[in-house]
C-alpha positions, 0 to 999 in steps of 0.5 A, a space after each residue: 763221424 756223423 755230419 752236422 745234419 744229422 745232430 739237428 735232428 735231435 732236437 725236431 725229432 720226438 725220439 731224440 728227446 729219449 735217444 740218450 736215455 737208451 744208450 744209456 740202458 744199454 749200457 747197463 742192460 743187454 736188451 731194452 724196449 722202446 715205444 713211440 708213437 708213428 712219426 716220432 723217428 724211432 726207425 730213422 734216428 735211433 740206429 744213427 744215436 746207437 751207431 754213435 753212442 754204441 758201436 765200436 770201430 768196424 763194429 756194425 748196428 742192424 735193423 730189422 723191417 718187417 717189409 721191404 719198401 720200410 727197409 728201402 725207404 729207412 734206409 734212403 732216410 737216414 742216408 739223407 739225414 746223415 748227407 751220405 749215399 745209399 750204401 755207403 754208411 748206411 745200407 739195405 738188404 732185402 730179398 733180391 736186392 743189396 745196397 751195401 758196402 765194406 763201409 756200410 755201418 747201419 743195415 736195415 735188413 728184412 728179417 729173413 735176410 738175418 736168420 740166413 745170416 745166422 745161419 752162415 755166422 751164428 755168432 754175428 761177429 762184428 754186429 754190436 747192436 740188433 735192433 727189432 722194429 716194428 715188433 707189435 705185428 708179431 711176423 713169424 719171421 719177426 719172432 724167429 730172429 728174436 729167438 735166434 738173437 736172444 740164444 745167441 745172446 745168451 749162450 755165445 755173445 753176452 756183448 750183443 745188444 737187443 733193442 725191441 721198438 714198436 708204436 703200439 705193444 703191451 710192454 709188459 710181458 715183452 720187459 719181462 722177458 728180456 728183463 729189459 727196461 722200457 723206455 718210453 718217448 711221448 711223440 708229438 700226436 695231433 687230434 683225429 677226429 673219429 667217425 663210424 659208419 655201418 659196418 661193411 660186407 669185406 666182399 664189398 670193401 673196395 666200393 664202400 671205401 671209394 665212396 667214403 674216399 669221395 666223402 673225405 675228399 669234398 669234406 676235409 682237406 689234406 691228402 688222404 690214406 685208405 686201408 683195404 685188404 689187399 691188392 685186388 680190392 686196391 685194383 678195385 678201388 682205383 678203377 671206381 675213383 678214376 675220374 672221380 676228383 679235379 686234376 690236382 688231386 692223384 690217385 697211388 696204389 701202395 702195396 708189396 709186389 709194386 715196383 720200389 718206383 711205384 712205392 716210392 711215388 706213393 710215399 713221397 711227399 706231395 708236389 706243390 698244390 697237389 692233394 694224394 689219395 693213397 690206397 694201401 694194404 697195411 704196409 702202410 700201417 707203420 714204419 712208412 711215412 707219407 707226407 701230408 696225410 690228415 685224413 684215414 679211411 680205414 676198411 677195418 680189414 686185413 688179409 693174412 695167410 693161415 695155415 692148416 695143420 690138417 692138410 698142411 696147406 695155407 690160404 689167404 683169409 680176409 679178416 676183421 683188424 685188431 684194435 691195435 691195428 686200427 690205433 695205428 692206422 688213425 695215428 697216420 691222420 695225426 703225424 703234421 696236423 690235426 685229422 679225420 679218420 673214417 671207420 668204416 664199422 660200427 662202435 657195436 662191432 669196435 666192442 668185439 674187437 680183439 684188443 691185439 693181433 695174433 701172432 703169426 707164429 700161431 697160424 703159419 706154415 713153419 717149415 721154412 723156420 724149421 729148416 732156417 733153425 735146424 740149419 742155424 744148429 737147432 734141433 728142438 724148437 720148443 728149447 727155444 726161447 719164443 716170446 709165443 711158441 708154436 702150435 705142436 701140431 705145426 711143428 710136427 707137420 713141418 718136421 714130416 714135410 721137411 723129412 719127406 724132402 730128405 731136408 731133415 732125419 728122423 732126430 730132426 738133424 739138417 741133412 747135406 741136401 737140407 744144408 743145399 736147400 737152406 742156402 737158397 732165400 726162399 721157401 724149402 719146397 721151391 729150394 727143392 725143385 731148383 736143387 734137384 732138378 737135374 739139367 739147365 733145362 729143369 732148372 729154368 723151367 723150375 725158376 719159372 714154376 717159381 715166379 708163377 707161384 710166387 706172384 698172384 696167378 695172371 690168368 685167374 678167372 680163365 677156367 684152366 688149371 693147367 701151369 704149362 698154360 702159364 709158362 708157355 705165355 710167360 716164354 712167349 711173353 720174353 721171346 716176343 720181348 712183350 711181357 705185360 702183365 708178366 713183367 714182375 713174373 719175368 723178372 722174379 724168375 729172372 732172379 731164381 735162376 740167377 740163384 742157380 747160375 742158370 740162363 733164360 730158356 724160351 724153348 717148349 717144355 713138356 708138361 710132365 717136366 713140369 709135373 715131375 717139379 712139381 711133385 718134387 716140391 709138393 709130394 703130399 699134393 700128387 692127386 689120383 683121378 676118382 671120377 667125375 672131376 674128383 681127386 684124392 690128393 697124397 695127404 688123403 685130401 679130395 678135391 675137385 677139378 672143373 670137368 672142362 678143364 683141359 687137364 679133366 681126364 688125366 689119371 695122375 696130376 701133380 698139384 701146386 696150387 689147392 684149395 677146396 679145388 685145384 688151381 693150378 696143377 701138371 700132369 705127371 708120369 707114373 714111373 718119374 714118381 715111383 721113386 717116390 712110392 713105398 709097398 703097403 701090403 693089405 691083408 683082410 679077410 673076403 666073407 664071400 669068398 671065404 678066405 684071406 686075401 692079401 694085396 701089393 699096393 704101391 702108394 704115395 701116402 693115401 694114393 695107390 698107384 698100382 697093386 696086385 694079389 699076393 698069392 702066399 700070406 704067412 700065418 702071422 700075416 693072416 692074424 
């Protein structure tokens, strides 16, 4: 029974105008597409009128949230809306964090946590509804659930319902593929008032964005959203704009690694006389609402992690928004009144814009997705039904990564060490040193190995690539019980061994423990030493690492962190990787010294470890 709070809603939301439109497409259809515009409740209201309209008995309605903070703050919402407690009829689960119970009827999950889910129950028994929000940003994640959904859907559960939600998205190529019906809400959208300016160097994101802040500042009224790239230009931003307005007026950070107490500051609604200025990455594009905002600066930029199939490594990119992109970062000015956006590019540069972003599916690492699907029962990811399927080449690097972790055979069948590492909600290199590290000793040192490449690198700029710098101020840091700038690495590791049933461990390590891990987990980044700072990496890749380095000198390093250079690595012995090797025999013909000579190479992929002559070479050899 939903209390009488909840029922007002539909009539001061615009979604509820359309609430009972979709029930009713439910009813006749097994999937249907819905669109509204930001602020019109789709995220809060219809998982209540479905629950209502829909479900049965026990029967439970789930939605998915691209982000953890949307997941967190919808949640907390509609628990408000309907008078009852985060976890009771309403609850959450995130990585990391659960806030749900046996009474718990709506769950808002992140996607991630339904495709491992899945895994455990293909069959989603005791879920009625699934409900996609968001879909218009197109994570790999995003399509991988709806995949999954949509085959068990057809093949196991015609009974399961699929809704598709997003504010801005061409409905007709999705309806078409779901054979669905849309139903469309209108919104309550208030004019912005756009401005250009001349388009910006993103190197130079953060400075032009403070000094446009300061313009909208002294020019409008209202509290104001600015969109940058990422954290560091956010970092950037803050430090130029302190001092910068009257007391009334607060500066907030809003971006992925914060603290759900530092998030939820940033969104909740503005104190009586107080004017917010909030600087975010695009999770503050969709999905979270923040009171009062009339005024958008938006930077025009983005960063998004792209994957190279080449040496199947991935790098975070700064790139130019979409225009979809840019449509809802205006429409955050409109929601309470009219507004002001300021576009920091030009209407030149607005015409070459892409009209919509490219799915990540297109551009991502897939081997944790492979894993998650080969787990889930799959073995061919192109019989899946993909709204966008993945590049070949993709999947055929993941398939190679995920059989040289003995994840997968060579029929793309999960092993029993692959079904260990799916069990474990992180990516399949870091499940692998957790997995096969062989004492409590390695674990913990594998959960910090973890936390270190999970979270931004704190001594960044220091010159030194050596991880072992890092987990020994990180031990100090917990010893000393003064973490710092470790806080949130601390606290993730704290979570990985908790995975494992593992304690905290402060003792000195060896480095070549953690280079064993590491090679573990990364044994196409196991680098030989070429000279002058230079190594070739297991993959057939060169790299450089600075010859002042204090891991400069070593023969044999294990690699986590690449790019054109090594970022982070530990040395690594010989003999704990030989397992690892395999015997290439060389045979060529010597013109000086006129005859065949054969050579015994022990290699891991492109490196050669060690070889010796072969003395006698069979006539089938030498031809």
């Amino acid at each position: 029974m939903t209390s009488p709070s909840f029922d007002r809603y539909l009539h001061t939301l615009p979604i509820g105008e359309v609430a009972e439109s979709v029930n009713d497409a439910l009813r006749h259809h097994p999937s249907v597409v819905v669109t509204a515009p930001p602020g019109a409740g789709k995220s809060t209201l219809l998982p209540l009128t479905l629950h209502k309209g829909l479900a049965q008995g026990t029967d439970k309605v789930v939605l998915l949230e691209p982000r953890r903070v949307a997941a967190r703050q919808i949640a907390e919402r509609m628990a408000e809306m309907t008078g009852t407690a985060v976890g009771g009829l309403v609850g959450y689960r995130v990585r990391f964090e659960s806030h749900v119970s046996a009474d718990t009827r709506i769950e808002v999950l992140t996607e991630g946590v339904l495709t491992r889910m899945m895994v455990d129950d293909p069959t989603l028994d005791g879920i009625s509804v699934v409900i996609f929000d968001e879909f218009h940003e197109r994570s790999l994640i995003t399509d991988a659930a709806l995949a999954l959904v949509r085959e068990t859907q057809r093949t196991i559960r015609p009974d399961l319902k699929i809704v598709v939600m997003s504010a801005t998205i061409d409905t007709s190529a999705l309806c078409l593929a779901l054979k669905a019906p849309l139903v469309e809400s209108r919104g309550r959208m208030f004019d912005v008032q756009v401005s250009y300016a001349d388009d910006i160097d993103p190197r130079q994101s953060a400075e032009a964005v403070a000094a446009t802040v300061c313009q909208a500042w002294r020019e409008t009224h209202g509290s104001i959203l600015a969109f940058l790239p990422g954290e560091a230009e956010i970092s950037r931003c803050c430090e130029l704009l302190q001092g910068a307005f009257t007391p009334e007026t607060t500066l907030y950070p809003l971006y992925g690694r914060l603290s759900a107490q530092e998030q939820r500051a940033a969104i909740a609604p503005p104190k009586h006389g107080e004017r917010k200025v909030v600087l975010a990455t695009p999770i503050a594009e969709t999905s979270i609402t923040i009171e009062g905002v009339t005024v958008v600066v938006d930077s025009g930029f983005c960063r998004r992690m792209v994957y190279d199939p080449r040496n199947a490594l991935e790098h975070l990119q700064t790139q130019r928004i979409s225009m979809d992109m840019a449509q809802q970062r205006t429409g955050r000015a409109g929601r309470v009144s009219a507004g002001r956006c300021y576009r920091l590019w030009s209407r030149a540069t607005e015409a070459r814009m892409e009209p919509c972003r490219t799915p990540e599916i297109m551009t991502a690492d897939l081997t944790a997705l492979t894993l998650d699907i080969a787990a889930w029962g799959g073995s061919e990811m192109g019989q899946m039904p993909w709204m966008t399927p993945p590049p070949a080449d993709h999947e055929r690097m993941a398939k190679l990564l995920l059989q040289s972790l003995g994840a997968i055979d060579d029929r793309g069948r999960i092993t029993e060490h692959g079904r260990a590492l799916s069990k474990l909600p992180c990516h399949p290199r870091i499940a692998q040193m957790l997995v096969q590290a062989d004492s409590k000793a390695m674990k913990a040192l594998a959960a910090d190995i973890a936390a270190l490449l999970d979270e931004r690198d704190p001594l960044t700029g220091d010159n030194d690539a050596d991880l072992s710098s890092r987990i020994v101020e990180l031990r100090e840091a917990r010893r000393k019980h003064t973490l710092g700038r470790w806080r949130r690495i601390a606290m993730i590791a704290e979570q990985y061994r908790r995975m494992v049933r593992i304690g905290e461990d402060n003792q000195t390590m060896s480095p070549y423990d953690a280079g064993l891990l590491v090679a573990l987990a990364y044994p196409e980044r196991i680098a030989l030493a070429e000279g002058d700072g230079t190594y070739r990496l297991a993959n057939g890749e060169r790299v450089t690492l600075d010859t002042n380095d204090k891991l400069h000198g070593y023969r044999l390093l294990a690699v986590a962190a690449v790019g054109r250079k090594i970022f982070l690595a530990s040395p690594v012995d010989e003999a704990a990787v030989s397992p690892l090797a395999s015997t290439h025999d060389r045979v060529a013909w010597d013109t000086a010294a006129g005859r065949v000579m054969a050579t015994r190479e022990w290699r891991i992929g492109s490196i050669v470890l060690s070889s010796k002559p072969i003395e006698t070479v069979s006539r089938d050899e030498a031809v």
